[in-house]
N, C-alpha and C positions, 0 to 999 in steps of 0.2 A: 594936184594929181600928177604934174608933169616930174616931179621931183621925187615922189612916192614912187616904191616899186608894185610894181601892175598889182600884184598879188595881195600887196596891204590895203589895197584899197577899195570902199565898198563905195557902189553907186548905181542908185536907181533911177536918173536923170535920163537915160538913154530912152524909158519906158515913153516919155512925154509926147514922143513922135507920134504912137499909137494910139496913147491915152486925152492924149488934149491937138490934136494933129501940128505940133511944134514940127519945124525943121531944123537939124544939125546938120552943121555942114565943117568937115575937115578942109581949109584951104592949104594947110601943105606949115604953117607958123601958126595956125588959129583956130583954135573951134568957136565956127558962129554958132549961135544960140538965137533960130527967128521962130517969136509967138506964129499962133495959129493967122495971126492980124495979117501979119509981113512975109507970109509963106509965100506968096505967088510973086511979091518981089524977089526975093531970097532965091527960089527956085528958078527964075528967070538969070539974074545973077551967076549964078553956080551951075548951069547948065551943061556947061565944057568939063566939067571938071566931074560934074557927075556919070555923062556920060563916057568919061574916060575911066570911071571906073566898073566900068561895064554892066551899069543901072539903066535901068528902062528908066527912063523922064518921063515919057508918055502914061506910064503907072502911077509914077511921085504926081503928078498934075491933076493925076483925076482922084490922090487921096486916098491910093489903094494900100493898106495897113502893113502888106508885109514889105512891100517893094521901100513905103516909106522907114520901116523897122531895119530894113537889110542899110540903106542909107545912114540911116542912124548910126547903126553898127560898128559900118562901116568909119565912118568918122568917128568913135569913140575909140575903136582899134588904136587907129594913125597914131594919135599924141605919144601912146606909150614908145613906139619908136622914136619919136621924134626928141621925148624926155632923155632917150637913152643915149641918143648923141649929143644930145647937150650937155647930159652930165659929164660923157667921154670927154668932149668938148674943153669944160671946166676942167677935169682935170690932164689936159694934155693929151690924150689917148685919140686913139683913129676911130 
């Protein structure tokens, strides 16, 4: 997906946060991908970085569906920028 542009591509992987309580998590070069097992590691981990994106943790912890879904989201956003200076990137461009 990081190569595809935003628009071509379908994906209902973001839903899993909600539906099976998965955490995603944008670190800035990676989307983690943690089962429902390794959430409270995962979320312990990624603490600074959640809340720097201006997420209530105290919500994501107790499981609460939308705060978990806004996180989700929110880390399913990032890559498409992140795709997009890469490919600048490849090709020379700012």
């Amino acid at each position: 997906m990081l190569f595809a542009d935003w628009n071509s591509v379908s994906s209902t992987t973001w839903l899993s946060a909600a539906q099976h309580g998965e955490t995603f998590v944008w670190t800035g070069t990676d989307m983690k991908r943690y089962s429902a097992r390794y959430k409270g590691q995962a979320r312990k981990r990624h603490r600074t970085l959640v809340t720097g994106a201006g997420l209530d943790i105290n919500l994501i912890d107790a499981d609460e569906s939308t705060e978990n879904s806004r996180l989700s989201l929110w880390s399913w956003q990032h890559p498409t920028s992140y795709g997009d200076l890469s490919r600048r990137a490849e090709r020379g461009g700012n």
